[in-house]
N, C-alpha and C positions, 0 to 999 in steps of 0.2 A: 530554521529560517524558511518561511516561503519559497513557493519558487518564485523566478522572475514574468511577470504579468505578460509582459509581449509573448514571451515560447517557455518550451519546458528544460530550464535548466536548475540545478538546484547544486548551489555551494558546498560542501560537505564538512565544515568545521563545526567541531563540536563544544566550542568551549571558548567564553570570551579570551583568553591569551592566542589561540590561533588566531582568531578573525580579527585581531588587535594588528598581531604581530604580521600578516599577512595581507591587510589589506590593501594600504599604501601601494603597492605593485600594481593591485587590479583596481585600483581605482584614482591612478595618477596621482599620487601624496597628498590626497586632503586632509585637513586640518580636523576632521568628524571620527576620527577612528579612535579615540578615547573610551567607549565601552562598547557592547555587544549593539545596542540597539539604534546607538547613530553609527557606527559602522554599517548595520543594515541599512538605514535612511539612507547612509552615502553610497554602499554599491545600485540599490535601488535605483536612486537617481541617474548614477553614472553610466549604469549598464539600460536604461531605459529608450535611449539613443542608439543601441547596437544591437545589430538583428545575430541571430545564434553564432551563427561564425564568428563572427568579431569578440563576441562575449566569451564563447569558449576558449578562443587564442589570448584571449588577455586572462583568464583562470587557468589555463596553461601557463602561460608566461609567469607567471606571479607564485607558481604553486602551490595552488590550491583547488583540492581534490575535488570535483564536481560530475554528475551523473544528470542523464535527460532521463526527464521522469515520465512515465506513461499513464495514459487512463486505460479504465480497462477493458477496453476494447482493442487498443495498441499488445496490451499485455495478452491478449488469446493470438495476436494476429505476429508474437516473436519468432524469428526463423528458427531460433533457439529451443523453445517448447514445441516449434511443427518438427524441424529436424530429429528431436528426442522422442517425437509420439505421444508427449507429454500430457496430451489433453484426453478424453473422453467423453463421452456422452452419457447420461444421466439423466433417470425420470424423476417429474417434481409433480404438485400437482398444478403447476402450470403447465405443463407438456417438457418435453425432452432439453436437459441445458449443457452447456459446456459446462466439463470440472476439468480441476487437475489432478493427475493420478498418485497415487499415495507417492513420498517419498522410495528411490529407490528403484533401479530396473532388473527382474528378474528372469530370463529367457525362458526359464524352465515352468513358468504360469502368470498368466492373463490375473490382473487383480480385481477381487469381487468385488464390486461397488452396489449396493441397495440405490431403491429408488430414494429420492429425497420423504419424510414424514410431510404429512400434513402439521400442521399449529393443531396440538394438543390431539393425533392421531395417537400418541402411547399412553397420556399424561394418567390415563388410568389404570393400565397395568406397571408405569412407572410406583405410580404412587401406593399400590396392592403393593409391590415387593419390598417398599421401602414403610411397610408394616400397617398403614392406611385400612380402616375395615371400609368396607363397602358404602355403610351406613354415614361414615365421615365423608367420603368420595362425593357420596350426593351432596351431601350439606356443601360441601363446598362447590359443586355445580350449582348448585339452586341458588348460593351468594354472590353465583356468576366471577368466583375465585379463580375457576378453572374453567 
């Protein structure tokens, strides 16, 4: 499902018999909840009128599990990933960028992270170990392949 167009909320039912059997609550019993995709039309509509609070207390009320979704820029700025350290800095050849750190926190070592490759900085020693003679490497630089 989309999220909702006015803010970022996003339904969580994964299967038309939930959002069948659940939708009536959050959307005052209209007569559209017969399959998956006028049940979307009808929350769409319904919740198109209500600013996040209201939309969420009536997916509350209805139970029906839903999450605010983030861009990502929301997703660097989580107190969750600042609280954790979760983030790092990393070189690209754009200059320096946020990542996130491998899965997993280790006390006893900092995790290596390389700089980011350039577009086709290895594509020739990839292709040398993956049996490539020299003489094919070019051919396919010169057919602008690689």
């Amino acid at each position: 499902m989309k999220e909702h167009p006015a803010f970022r909320v996003r339904p969580a039912w994964n299967h038309e018999r939930s959002a069948t059997g659940r939708c009536h609550g959050a959307v005052a019993r209209t007569r559209h909840c017969g399959a998956a995709s006028q049940a979307h039309a009808a929350i769409l509509a319904a919740f198109a009128r209500l600013d996040s609070e209201a939309a969420t207390a009536r997916l509350d009320d209805a139970g029906i599990a839903w999450a605010e979704v983030n861009d990502m820029a929301a997703l660097w700025r989580h107190p969750q990933l600042q609280a954790l350290g979760r983030l790092i800095e990393v070189q690209s050849p754009a200059g320096p960028v946020a990542a996130l750190k491998p899965p997993g926190n280790n006390s006893s070592h900092a995790p290596k992270i390389g700089p980011i490759p350039a577009v086709g900085e290895h594509t020739r020693a990839i292709l040398g170990e993956l049996g490539y003679r020299e003489a094919e490497i070019n051919a396919l630089q010169k057919k602008k392949v690689i």
